[in-house]
C-alpha positions as CSV (number, residue, x, y, z in Angstrom):
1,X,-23.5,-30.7,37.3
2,X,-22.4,-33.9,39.3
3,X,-18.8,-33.3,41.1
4,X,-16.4,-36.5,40.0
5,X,-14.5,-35.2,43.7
6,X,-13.9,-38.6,45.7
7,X,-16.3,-39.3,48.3
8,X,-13.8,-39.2,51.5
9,X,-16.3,-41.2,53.7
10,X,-16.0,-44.2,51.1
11,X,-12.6,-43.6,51.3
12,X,-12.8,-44.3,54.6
13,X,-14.9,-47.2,54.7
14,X,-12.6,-48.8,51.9
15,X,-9.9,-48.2,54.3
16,X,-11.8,-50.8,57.1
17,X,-12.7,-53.3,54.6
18,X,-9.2,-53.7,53.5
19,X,-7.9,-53.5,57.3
20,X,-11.0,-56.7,57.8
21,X,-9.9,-58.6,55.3
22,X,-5.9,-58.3,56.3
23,X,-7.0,-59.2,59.9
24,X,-5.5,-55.7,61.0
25,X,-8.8,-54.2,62.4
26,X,-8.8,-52.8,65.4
27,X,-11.2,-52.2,68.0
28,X,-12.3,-50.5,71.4
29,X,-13.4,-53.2,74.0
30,X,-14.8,-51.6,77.4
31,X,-13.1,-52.8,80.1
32,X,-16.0,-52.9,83.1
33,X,-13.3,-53.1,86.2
34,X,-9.9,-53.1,87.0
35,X,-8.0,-53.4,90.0
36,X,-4.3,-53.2,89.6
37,X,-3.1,-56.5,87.8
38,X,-6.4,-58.0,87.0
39,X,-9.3,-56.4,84.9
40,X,-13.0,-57.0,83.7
41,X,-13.8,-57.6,79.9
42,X,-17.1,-58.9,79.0
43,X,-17.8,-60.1,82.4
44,X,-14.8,-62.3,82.6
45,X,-12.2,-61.4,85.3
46,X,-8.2,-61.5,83.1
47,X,-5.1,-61.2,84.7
48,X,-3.6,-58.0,83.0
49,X,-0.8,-57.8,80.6
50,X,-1.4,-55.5,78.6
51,X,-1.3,-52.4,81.3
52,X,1.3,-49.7,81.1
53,X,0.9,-49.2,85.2
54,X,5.0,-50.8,85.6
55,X,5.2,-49.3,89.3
56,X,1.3,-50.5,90.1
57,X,0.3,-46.8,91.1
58,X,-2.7,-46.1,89.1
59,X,-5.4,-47.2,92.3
60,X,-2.7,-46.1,94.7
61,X,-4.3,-44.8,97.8
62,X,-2.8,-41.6,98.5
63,X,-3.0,-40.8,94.4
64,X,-7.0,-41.5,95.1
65,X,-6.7,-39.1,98.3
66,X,-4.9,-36.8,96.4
67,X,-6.8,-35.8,93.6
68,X,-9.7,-36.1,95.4
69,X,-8.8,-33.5,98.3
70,X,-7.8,-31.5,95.4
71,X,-11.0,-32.0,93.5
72,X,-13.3,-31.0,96.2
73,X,-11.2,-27.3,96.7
74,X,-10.2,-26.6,92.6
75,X,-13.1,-28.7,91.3
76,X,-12.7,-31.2,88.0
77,X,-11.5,-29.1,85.1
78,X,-8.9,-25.9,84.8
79,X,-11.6,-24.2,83.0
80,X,-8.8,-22.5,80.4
81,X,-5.8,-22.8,78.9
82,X,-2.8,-22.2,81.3
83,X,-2.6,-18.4,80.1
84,X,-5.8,-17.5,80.6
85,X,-6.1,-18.6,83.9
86,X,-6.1,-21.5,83.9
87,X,-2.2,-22.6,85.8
88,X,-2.8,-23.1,88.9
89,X,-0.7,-23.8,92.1
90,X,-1.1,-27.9,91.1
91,X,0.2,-26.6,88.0
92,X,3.1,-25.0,89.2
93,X,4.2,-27.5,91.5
94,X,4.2,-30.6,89.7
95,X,6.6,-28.8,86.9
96,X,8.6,-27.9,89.7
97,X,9.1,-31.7,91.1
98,X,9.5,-32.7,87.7
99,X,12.0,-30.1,87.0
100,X,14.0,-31.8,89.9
101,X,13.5,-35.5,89.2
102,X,15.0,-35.2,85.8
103,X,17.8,-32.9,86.7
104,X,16.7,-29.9,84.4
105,X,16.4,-26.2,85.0
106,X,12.6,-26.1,84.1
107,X,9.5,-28.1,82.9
108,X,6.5,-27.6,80.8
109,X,2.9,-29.6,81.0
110,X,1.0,-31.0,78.3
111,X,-2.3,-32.3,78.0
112,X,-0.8,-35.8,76.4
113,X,2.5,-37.3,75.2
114,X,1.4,-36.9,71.2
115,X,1.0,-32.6,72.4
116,X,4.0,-32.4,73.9
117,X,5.6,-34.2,71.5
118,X,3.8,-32.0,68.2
119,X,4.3,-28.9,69.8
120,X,8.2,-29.4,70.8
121,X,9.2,-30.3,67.4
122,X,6.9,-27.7,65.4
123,X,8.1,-24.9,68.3
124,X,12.1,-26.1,67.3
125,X,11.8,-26.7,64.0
126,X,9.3,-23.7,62.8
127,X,9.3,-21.4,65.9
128,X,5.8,-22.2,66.2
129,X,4.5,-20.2,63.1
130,X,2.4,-22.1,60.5
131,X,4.0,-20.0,57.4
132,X,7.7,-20.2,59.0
133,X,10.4,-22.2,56.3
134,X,11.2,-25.4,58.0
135,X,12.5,-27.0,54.9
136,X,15.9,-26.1,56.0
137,X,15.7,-27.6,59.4
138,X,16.6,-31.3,59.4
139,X,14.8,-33.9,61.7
140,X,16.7,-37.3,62.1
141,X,14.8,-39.6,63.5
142,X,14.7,-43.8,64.7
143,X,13.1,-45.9,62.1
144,X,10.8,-47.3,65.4
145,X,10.3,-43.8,67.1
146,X,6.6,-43.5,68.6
147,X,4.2,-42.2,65.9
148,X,3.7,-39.1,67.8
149,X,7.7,-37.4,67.0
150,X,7.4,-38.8,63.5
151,X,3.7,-36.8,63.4
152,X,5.4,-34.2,64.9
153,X,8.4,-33.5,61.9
154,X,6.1,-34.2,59.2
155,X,3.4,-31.8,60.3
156,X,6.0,-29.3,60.9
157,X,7.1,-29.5,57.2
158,X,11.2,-29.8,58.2
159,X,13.3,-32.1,56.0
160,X,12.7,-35.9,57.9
161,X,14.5,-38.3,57.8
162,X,15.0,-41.6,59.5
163,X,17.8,-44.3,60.6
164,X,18.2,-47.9,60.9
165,X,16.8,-48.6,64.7
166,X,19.3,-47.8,67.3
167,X,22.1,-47.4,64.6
168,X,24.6,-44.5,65.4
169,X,26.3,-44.9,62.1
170,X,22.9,-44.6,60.0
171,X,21.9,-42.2,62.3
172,X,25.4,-40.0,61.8
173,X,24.6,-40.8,57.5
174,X,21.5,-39.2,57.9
175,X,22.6,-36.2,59.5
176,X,25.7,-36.0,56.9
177,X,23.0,-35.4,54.1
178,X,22.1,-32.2,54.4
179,X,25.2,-30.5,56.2
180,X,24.4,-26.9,56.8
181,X,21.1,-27.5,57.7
182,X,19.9,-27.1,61.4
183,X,19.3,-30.4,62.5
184,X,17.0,-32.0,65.8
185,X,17.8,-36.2,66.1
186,X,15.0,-37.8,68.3
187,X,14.5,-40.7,69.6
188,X,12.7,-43.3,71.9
189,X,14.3,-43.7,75.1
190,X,12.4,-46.6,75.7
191,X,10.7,-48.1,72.5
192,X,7.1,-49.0,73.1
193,X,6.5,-51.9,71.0
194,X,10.2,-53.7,71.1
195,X,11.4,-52.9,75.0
196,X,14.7,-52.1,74.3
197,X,16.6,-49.1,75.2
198,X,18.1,-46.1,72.7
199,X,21.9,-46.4,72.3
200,X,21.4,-42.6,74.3
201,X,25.3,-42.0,74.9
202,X,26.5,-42.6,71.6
203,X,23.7,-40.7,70.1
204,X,24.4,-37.7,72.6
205,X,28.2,-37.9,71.8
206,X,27.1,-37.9,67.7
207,X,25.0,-34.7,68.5
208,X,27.8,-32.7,70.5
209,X,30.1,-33.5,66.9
210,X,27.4,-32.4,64.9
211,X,26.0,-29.7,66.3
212,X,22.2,-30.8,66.3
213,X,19.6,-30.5,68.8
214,X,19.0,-33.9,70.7
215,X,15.4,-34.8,71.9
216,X,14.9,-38.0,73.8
217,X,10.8,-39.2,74.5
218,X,11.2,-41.1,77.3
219,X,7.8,-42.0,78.2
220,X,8.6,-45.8,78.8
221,X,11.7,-45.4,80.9
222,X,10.3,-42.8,83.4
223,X,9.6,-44.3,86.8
224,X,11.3,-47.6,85.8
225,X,15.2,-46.9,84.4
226,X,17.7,-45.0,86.3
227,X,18.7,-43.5,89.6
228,X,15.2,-43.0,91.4
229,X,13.6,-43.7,88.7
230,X,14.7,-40.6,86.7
231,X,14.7,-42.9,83.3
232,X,16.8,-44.0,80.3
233,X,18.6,-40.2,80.3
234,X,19.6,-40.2,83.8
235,X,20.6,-44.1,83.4
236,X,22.9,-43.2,81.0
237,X,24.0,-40.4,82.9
238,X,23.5,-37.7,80.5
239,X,22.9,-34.4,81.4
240,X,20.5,-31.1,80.5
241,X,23.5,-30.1,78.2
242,X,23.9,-34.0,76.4
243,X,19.6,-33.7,76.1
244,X,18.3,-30.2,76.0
245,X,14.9,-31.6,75.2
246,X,13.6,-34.1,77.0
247,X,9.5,-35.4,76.9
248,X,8.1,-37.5,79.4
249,X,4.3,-38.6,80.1
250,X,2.3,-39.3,83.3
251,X,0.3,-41.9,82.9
252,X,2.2,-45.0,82.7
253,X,4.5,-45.8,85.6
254,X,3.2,-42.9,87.3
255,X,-0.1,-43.8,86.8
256,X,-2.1,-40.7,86.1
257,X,-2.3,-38.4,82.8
258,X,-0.6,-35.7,81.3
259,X,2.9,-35.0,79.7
260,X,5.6,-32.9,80.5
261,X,9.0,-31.1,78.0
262,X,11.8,-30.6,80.2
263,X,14.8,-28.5,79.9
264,X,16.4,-25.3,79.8
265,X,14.4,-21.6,81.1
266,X,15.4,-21.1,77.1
267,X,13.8,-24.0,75.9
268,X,10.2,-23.6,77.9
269,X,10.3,-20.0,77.7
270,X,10.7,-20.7,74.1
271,X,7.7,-23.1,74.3
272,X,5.4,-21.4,76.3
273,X,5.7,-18.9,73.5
274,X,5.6,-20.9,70.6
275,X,3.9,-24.7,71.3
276,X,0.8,-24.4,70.1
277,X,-0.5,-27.5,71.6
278,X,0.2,-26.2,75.0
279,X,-1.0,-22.1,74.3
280,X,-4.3,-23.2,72.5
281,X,-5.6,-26.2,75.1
282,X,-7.2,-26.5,78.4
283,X,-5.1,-26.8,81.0
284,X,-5.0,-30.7,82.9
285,X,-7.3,-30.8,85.7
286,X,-5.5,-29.4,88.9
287,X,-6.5,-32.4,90.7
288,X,-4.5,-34.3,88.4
289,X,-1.6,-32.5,89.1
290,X,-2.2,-32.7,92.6
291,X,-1.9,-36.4,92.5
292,X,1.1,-36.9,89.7
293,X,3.1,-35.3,92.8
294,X,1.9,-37.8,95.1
295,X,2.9,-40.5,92.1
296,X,6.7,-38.9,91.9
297,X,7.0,-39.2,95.7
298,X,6.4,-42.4,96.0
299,X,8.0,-43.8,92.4
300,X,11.0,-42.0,93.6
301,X,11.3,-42.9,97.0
302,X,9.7,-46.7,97.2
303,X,12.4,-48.5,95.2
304,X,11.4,-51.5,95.9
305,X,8.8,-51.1,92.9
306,X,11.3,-51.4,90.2
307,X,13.4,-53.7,91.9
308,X,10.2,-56.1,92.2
309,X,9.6,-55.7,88.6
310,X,13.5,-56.2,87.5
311,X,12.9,-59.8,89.6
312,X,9.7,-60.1,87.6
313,X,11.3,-59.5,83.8
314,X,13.9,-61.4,85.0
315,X,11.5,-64.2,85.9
316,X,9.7,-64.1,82.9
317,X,12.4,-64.5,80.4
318,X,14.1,-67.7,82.5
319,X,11.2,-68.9,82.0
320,X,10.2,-68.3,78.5
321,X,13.7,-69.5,77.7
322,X,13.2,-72.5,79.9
323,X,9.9,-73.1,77.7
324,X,11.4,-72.4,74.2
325,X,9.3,-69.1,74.1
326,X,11.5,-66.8,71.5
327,X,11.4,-63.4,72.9
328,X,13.1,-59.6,71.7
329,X,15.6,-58.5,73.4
330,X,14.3,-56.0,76.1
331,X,15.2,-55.3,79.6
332,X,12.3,-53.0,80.3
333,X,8.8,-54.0,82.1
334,X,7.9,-54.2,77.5
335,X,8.0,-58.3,76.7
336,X,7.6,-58.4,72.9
337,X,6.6,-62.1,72.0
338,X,7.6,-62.1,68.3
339,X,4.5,-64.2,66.0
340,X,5.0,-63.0,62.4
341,X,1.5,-63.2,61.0
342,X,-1.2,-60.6,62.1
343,X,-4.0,-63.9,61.8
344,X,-1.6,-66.1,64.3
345,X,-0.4,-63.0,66.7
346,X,-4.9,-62.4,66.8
347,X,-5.6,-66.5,67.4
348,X,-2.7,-66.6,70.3
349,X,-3.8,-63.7,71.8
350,X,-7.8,-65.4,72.0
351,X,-6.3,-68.3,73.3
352,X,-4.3,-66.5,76.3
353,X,-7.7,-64.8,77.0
354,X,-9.8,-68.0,76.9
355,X,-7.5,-69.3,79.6
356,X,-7.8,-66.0,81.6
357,X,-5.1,-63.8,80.3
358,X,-5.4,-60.3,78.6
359,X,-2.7,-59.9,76.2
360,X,-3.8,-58.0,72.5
361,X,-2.1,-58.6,69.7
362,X,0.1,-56.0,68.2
363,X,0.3,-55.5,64.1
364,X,0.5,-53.7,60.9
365,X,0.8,-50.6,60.9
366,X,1.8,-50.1,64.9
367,X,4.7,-52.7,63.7
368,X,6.8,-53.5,60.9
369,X,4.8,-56.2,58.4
370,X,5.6,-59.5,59.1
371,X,6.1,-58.8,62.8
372,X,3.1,-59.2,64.6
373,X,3.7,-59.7,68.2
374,X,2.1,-60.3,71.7
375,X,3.1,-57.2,73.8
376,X,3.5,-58.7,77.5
377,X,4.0,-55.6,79.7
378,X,4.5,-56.3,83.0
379,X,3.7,-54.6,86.7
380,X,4.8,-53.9,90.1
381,X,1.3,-55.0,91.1
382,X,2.4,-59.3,89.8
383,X,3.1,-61.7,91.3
384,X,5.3,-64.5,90.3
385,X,2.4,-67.2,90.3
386,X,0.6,-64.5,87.4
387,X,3.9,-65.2,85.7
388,X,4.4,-68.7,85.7
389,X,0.8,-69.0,84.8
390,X,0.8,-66.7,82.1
391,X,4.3,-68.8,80.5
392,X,2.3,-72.1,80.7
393,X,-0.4,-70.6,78.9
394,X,1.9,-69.5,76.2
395,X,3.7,-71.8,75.7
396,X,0.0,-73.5,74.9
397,X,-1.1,-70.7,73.0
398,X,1.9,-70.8,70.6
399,X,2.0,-74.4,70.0
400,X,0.7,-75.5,66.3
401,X,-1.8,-78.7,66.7
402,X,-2.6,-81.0,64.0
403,X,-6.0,-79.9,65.6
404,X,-6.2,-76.5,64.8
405,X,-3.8,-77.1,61.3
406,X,-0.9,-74.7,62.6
407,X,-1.6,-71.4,64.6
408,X,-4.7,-69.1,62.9
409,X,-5.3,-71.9,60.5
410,X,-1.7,-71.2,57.9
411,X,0.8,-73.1,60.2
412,X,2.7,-70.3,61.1
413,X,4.3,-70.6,64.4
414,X,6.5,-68.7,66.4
415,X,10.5,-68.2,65.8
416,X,11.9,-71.0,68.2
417,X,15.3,-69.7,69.4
């Protein structure tokens, strides 16, 4: 008897067709060399805006020493998952400098940011076991929140819902919906496709009043916001007690790999027990860790990094004002330059890279339909002659031509402030 079942593989391919024809396909392009702010793609050398490296530590020279010193006596690989021998002293002391950079009693690593982020919420919401009731548990959480925490309440199976971005009133209507129910509000510290930073006081001061759990992923303001570089919780000046959960990841201004939950000896003892995306994976390499600790040393102590890239951000967006580029509204190393139309975001983006820039276009479904975007991210590692090269070239790039009939061919042009 033939099965009528759907064939999940033409599902899939249905799927890429449809994501062709709406110009939304994505795809992996090998990059053959980098070195700081310029890489190799397709033999061409591009200056590199696209990075997430803000403090330029990523080919650091002690990082390089680092994990190599510590490759050659622990090897490549923890060989296990961190309880089954696979912690080592690496391990161990990276939590313990992270501990102290963000001001919190204890720390826990992750492989990634999307781990830590899955295993948190599951561990609150669920304690960590698949046939636990979370439908009474309430997850409030930013309309532009980082797929991973809105991955991270659905899969649990709490009750999610979300608020109008950075709204503390929509945020507190959401929370009033389901009253008696425990409740966790997350949120982007630092959101990754617009650059601007979570209204974290307010929101902290909403939670103390409603008695729910706040969780703050701050994986773009580590490194770059506050005192040292502690990010957008320390910035605001909130404490372990205003953030009880706080997730943070290593590769991006620290320039390595990994993720870390920080927070109370309750919350990680909690989590060791119960995150199942830390008890049931391999432990980061130990030469890894070696060389995150070298990363914290110096993104801590050399703050002359983020006060290089505050005169950089501020360069840029004199001069995209000067140029009549429209821009969000970030103060963070994250430059959205707002397009609309997936087609002209893809043809802007070709034309920065034909005149030696690497800037991607962002769209559907990483933004909002309609607001397809080039995401200029800038670096430590720039100078201001990549900057003013880069605005000339946009403000090109952006231009509609009679020529070319209007950017991607439908006259769609940027918003002009």
């Amino acid at each position: 008897m033939t099965s009528s079942r759907p064939d999940l593989l033409k599902r899939l391919a249905d799927e890429h067709a449809r994501r062709t024809r709406a110009q939304l396909l994505r795809r992996v392009r090998t990059v053959e060399t980098g070195d700081g702010a310029a890489i190799v793609v397709d033999g061409r050398r591009l200056t590199h805006f696209a990075s997430n490296d803000y403090l330029g530590l990523a080919r650091h020279p002690a990082l390089v020493e680092a994990l190599t010193r510590a490759a050659r006596s622990d090897g490549v690989g923890a060989g296990a998952a961190h309880l089954l021998g696979g912690h080592r002293d690496e391990h161990t002391r990276l939590e313990e400098a992270l501990a102290r950079w963000t001001g919190r009693e204890r720390a826990l690593l992750f492989s990634t940011g999307y781990m830590a982020n899955l295993g948190a919420i599951a561990a609150l919401v669920g304690a960590g076991d698949p046939g636990a009731r979370a439908a009474q548990v309430l997850c409030v959480q930013d309309k532009l929140n980082h797929a991973s925490l809105i991955d991270g309440a659905r899969l649990a199976g709490c009750t999610l819902k979300r608020y109008v971005h950075a709204n503390v009133d929509s945020a507190a209507r959401q929370l009033d919906t389901c009253p008696g129910d425990a409740a966790l509000l997350a949120t982007d510290g630092v959101f990754s496709m617009d650059g601007d930073v979570a209204p974290l006081a307010p929101l902290a001061a909403l939670c103390r009043a409603q008695r729910a759990l706040l969780m703050v992923d701050d994986a773009h303001g580590l490194g770059v916001l506050g005192p040292d570089g502690a990010g957008s919780v320390a910035e605001a000046e909130l404490s372990q007690d205003d953030v009880p959960v706080l997730m943070g990841t290593l590769g991006k201004a620290l320039g390595v790999f990994g993720a870390f939950v920080a927070g109370s000896a309750a919350l990680i003892d909690g989590l060791v027990q119960t995150a199942r995306s830390f008890v049931y994976t391999t432990a980061m390499p130990p030469a890894l860790a070696a060389a995150t600790c070298t990363a914290i040393d110096i993104a801590r102590f050399e703050g002359w990094r983020r006060d290089r890239l505050a005169r950089l951000i501020a360069h840029f967006r004199h001069g995209a004002h000067a140029r009549g580029i429209a821009l969000m509204e970030s103060r963070t190393p994250i430059q959205p330059v707002p397009v609309g139309d997936s087609a002209a975001a893809l043809a802007a983006s070709a034309r920065l890279e034909a005149a030696g820039f690497y800037v991607p276009a962002i769209r559907p479904p990483t933004v909002p339909p309609g607001q397809a975007r080039l995401r200029v991210t800038l670096s430590a590692l720039h100078s201001e002659e990549d900057v003013e090269r880069l605005l000339d070239a946009l403000a090109i790039a952006l231009e509609p031509s009679p020529s070319r009939g209007g950017l991607g061919g439908d006259g769609v042009g940027p918003t002009r402030p």
